[in-house]
N, C-alpha and C positions, 0 to 999 in steps of 0.2 A: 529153572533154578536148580541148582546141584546145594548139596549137605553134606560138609564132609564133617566126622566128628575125632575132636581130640577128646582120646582115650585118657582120662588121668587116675588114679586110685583113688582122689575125690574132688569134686568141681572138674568133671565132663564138661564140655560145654561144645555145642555146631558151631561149624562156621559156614555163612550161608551163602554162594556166590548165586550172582545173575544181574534182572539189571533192573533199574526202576525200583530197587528197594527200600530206601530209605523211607520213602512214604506210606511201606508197607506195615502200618500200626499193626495188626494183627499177626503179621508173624514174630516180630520180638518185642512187643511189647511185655508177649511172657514170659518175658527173661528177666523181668524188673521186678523189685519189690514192690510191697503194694505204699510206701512212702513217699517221700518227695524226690524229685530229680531233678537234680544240676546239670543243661547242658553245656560243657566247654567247648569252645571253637574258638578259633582265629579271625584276625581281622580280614581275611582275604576267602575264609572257605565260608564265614557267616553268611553276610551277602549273596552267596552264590546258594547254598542247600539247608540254613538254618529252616526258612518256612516250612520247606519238606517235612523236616523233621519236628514243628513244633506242630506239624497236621497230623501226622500220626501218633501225639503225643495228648492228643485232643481229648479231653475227660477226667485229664489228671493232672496234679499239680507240678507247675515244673518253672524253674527258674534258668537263666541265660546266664553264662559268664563269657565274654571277649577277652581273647589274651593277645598279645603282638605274636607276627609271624616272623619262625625262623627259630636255628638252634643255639643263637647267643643269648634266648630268652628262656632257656629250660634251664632255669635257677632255683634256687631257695624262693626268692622273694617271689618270682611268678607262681610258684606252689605255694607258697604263704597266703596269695594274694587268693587260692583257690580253697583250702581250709577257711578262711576268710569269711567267705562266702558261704560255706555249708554251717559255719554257726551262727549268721546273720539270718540264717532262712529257717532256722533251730532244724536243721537236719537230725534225723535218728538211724537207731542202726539199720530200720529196714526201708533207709532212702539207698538213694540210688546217683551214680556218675553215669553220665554220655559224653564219648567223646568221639566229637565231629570234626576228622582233620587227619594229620600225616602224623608221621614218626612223633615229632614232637606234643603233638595235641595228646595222643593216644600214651605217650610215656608218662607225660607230668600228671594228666588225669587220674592214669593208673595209681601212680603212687601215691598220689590223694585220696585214692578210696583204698590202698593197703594201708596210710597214716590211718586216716581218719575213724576214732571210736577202735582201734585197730583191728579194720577192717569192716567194709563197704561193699556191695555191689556195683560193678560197672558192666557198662555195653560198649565196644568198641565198633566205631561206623568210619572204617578208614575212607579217603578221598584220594591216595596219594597210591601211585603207582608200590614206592618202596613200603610202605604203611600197608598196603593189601597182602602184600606178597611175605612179610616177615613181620614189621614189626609190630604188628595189630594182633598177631598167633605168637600163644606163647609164655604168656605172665610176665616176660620182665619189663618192669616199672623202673624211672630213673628221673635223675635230673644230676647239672652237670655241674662240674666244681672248674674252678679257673683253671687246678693244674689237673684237672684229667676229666674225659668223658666218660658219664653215668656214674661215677663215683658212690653216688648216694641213692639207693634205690631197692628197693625187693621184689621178690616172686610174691604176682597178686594176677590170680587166672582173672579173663572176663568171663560174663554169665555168659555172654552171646557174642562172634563176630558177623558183621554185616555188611560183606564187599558189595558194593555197589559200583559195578563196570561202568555205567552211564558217568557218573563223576571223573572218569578219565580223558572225557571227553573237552573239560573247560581247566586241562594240567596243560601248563606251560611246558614244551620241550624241553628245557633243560632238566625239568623234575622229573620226565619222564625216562629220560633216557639214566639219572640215576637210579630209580628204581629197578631196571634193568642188570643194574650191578648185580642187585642181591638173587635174581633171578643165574644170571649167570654163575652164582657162589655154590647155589644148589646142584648144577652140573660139573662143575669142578671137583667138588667135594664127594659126590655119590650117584651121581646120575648122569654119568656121559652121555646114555641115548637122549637124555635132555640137551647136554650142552650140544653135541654133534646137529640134532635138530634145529636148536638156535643158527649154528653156522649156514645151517641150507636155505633156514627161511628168514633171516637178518633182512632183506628187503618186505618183506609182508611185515615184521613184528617192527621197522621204521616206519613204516605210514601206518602202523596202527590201525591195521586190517583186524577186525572182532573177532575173527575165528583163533587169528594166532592170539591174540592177546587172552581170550576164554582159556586157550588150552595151556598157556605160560601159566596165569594165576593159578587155576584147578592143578598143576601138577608142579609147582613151588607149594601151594598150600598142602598137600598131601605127602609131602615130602617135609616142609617143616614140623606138620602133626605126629607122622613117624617116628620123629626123633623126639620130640618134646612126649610124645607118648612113653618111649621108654627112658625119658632122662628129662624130668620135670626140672629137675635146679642145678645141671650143668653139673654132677657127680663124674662125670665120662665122655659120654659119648656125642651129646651136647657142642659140648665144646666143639667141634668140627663146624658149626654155623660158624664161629669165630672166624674163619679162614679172611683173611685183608683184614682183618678190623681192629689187630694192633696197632699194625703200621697207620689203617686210616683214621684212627683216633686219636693217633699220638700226632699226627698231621691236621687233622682239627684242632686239636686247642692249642700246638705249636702256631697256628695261625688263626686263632682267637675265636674260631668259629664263623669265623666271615668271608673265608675267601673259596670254602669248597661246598658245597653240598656231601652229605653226609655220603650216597652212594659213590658220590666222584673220588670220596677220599679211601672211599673200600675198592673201588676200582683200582685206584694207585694201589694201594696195597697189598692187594690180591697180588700182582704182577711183582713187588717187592717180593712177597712172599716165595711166587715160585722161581724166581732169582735166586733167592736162598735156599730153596731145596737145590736146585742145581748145584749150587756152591755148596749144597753137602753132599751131593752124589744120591741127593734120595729120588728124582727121577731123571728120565732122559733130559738131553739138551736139545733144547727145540720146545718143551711145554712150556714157558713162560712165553716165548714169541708168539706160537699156536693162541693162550689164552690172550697177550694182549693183542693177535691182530682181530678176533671176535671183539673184545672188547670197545677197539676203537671203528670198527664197521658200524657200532650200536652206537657211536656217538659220545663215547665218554674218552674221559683223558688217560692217559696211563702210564705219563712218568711225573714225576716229583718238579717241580721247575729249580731253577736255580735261586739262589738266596736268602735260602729256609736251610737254617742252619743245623746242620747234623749231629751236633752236641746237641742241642734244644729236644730232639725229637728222642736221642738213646736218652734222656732225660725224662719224658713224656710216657717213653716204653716201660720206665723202668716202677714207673708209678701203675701203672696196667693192673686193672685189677683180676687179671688171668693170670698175676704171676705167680708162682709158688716157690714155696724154699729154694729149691736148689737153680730158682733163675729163669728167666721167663717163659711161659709154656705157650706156645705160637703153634700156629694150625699150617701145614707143610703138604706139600703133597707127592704121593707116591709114581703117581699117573692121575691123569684128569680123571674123574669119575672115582676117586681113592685118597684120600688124606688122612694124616697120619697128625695125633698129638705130640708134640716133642717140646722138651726143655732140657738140648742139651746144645742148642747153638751157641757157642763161642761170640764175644762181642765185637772180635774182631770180625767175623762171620757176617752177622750182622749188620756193620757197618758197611761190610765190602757190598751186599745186596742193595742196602739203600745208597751208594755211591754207585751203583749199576743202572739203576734208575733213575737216575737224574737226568731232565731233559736239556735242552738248548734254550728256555726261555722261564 
């Protein structure tokens, strides 16, 4: 087992990678209040690792909530449905959230315990390739509104995260190969000997060989702790995680949340993205091809299909809640392993990238 800690000025908290731990009551069980605890999951991760975790949960009081799987359900009312719950079971403030699942489980939860009594302990026990690597580190809690993704949400650190590698084991390929995305975002963004190493071992990190997959997660996790260490609420330098996930949010809810998975639509975007730095001259030509031929070797898509309309989506963008006065602030890059904040792309600009990436289907 490896502990890597995010450093915060307050609410520290490990994150504990290995394998076999969800069952492991004694290591984060000290992470909880001494209260009641709600665990959240989904209908698909229940089934599979609820028992685990209601065994090392064993000696104290704790209640279940099921929610539907997937990110058309991270609403008001699926968070409703989760306050709901904590004052049916008279929750206080020194109960406690678990959340058992992906991106999703791990978002709405959060925000439920930054709602609730304002402000709750929670534990994050991601399952999900993308959910171990980013969105389980970090504090941002959300849920989604019809015209844009995460809209409504805050910074709520957890007490403890608790990767459990063995759960990647029963991820359906397609989720896995989106979590990958956000794995590749990290090399793009700051850490070329990470992305360059992805390109060499692309066959090991497809079949999901445990050495490559231990040493992807430990060095995305330590890589987003970095930055979240010096840029807790995206003041700065933060913002650089962003890198694809204008464009692949505004490609989510342009397409209602149903037709991509959350890393496939940061995959596209990522590659929008360095389209547009080309088109601004900010780096060589040839890094969008380089990023998306790693990107499609790992299995993800990486252009826009045709008949998702381009008005719909500068529409989508322009609601982004990264944007700032002077128009929208998008994550660019320099050279792979170097990105740069900017708001200063023209809309035409813009639209020329996303008309770049549009595929044949």
């Amino acid at each position: 087992m490896k502990t890597i800690e995010v450093i915060l000025a307050a609410n520290s908290y490990p994150v504990y990678l290995g394998t076999d731990l969800l069952a492991a009551g004694d290591l984060w069980q000290k992470h909880l209040g001494k209260g009641k605890t709600l665990i959240v999951s989904n209908d698909v991760v229940a089934p599979l690792y609820l028992e685990q975790v209601k065994t090392a949960l064993a000696g104290r009081e704790f209640v279940t909530h099921i929610i539907p799987d997937g990110e058309r359900y991270k609403t008001a009312e699926t968070w409703s449905g989760i306050i709901d719950k904590l004052i049916h079971m008279q929750a206080r403030r020194d109960s406690n959230l678990v959340a058992l699942g992906g991106g999703v489980v791990g978002d709405i939860t959060g925000f439920a315990a930054a709602c609730y009594m304002r402000g709750i302990n929670f534990v994050q026990l991601p399952t999900t390739l993308l959910a171990q690597v980013d969105a389980s580190v970090g504090g941002k809690t959300a849920i989604n509104h019809e015209k844009g993704k995460n809209l409504i949400g805050a910074f709520h650190q957890p007490g403890a995260v608790v990767i459990d590698s063995a759960t990647l084991d029963t991820l359906p390929q397609r989720e896995f190969c989106a979590g990958l995305a956000e794995i590749v975002k990290y090399g793009a963004i700051s850490d070329v000997g990470l992305f360059e190493w992805m390109e060499l071992n692309a066959k090991d990190i497809s079949q999901r060989q445990a050495a490559a997959l231990d040493h992807l997660i430990c060095e995305s996790v330590k890589n987003k702790a970095a930055i979240v260490s010096q840029d807790e609420k995206e003041a700065g330098l933060r913002a650089l995680l962003n890198f694809g996930h204008s464009f692949g949010h505004a490609l989510e809810a342009e397409t209602a949340y149903s037709q991509f998975l959350h890393g496939e639509a940061v995959s596209i975007g990522m590659v929008t993205a360095a389209r547009l730095s080309e088109i601004r001259g900010l780096c060589d030509t040839g890094t969008a091809q380089r990023l998306s031929a790693l990107l499609s070797t790992l299995g993800l898509p990486v252009k826009q299909p045709k008949g998702i309309m381009i008005s719909g989506l500068t529409k989508a963008l322009a609601l982004d809640k990264k944007a700032v006065v002077s128009g929208l602030r998008l994550i660019l890059l320099k050279a792979l392993g170097e990105a740069v904040i900017d708001d200063q792309s023209s809309p035409d600009e813009i639209i020329n990238a996303i008309e770049q990436n549009v595929g044949s289907s």
